[in-house]
C-alpha positions as CSV (number, residue, x, y, z in Angstrom):
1,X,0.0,0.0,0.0
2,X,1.2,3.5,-1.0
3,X,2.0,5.9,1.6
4,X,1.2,9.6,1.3
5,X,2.2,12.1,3.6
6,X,-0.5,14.2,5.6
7,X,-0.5,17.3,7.8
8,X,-2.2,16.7,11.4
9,X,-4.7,19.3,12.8
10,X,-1.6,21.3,14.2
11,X,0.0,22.0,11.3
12,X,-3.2,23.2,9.8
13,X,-3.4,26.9,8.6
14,X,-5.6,28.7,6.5
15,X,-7.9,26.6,4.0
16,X,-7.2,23.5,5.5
17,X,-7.6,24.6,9.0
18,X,-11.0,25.8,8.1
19,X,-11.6,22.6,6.3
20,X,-10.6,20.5,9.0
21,X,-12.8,22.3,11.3
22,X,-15.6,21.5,9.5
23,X,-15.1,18.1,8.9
24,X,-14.8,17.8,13.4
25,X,-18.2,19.9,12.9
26,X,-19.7,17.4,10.5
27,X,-18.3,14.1,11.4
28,X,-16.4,14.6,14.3
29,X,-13.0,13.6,13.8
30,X,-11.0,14.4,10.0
31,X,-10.6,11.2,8.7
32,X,-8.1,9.9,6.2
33,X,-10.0,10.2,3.1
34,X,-9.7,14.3,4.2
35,X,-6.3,14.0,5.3
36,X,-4.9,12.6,2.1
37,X,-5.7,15.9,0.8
38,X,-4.1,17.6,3.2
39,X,-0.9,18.9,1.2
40,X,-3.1,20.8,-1.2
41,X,-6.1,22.4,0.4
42,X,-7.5,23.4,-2.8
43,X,-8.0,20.1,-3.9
44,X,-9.1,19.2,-0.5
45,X,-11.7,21.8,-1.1
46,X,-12.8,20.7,-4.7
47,X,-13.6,17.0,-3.2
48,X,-15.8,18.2,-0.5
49,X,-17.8,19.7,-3.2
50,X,-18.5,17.0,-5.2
51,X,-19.1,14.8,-2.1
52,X,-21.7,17.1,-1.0
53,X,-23.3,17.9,-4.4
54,X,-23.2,14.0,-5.3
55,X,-23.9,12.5,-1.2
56,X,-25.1,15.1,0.8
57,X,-27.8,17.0,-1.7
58,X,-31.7,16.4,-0.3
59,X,-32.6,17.9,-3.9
60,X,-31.4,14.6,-5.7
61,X,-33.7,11.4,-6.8
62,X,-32.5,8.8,-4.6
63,X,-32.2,8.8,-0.7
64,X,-29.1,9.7,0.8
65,X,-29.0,6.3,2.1
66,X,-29.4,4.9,-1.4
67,X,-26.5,6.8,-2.4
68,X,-24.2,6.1,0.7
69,X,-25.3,2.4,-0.8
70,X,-24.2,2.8,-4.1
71,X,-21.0,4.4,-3.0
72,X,-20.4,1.4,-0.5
73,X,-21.1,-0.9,-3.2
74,X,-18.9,0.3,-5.5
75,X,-15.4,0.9,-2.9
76,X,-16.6,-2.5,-2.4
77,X,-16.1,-3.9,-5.6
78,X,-13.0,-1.6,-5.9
79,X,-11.7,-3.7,-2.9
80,X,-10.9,0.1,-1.0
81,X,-11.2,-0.7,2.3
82,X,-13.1,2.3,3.8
């Protein structure tokens, strides 16, 4: 397995401060999948976006659960383990 480097909460500034505070707000705890985009907080901010436009929407036809579904299905079958 790869190994990417990540910054923890105390190296934080700016963006990805900001970011990571949310993600405590919404979740509580920044996991992984945020961290790995930790070294480019742009980025970081560009795939929260689409995660909330495509998981976190109530506009959109299917449940959220249907969609949390569908995206568990499919990292399954993509054997990524979270």
């Amino acid at each position: 397995m790869a190994w990417i480097r990540t910054l923890d909460d105390h190296e934080a500034t700016g963006s990805l401060a900001r970011q990571y505070k949310a993600a405590l707000r919404r979740a509580g705890k920044v996991f992984g999948i945020v961290r790995l985009h930790s070294l480019d907080a742009d980025l970081l901010g560009a795939s929260m976006r689409l995660y909330a436009s495509t998981i976190t929407r109530e506009d959109l036809p299917l449940s959220r659960r249907q969609r949390e579904l569908i995206a568990v299905i499919t990292s399954r079958a993509n054997e990524c383990f979270y």
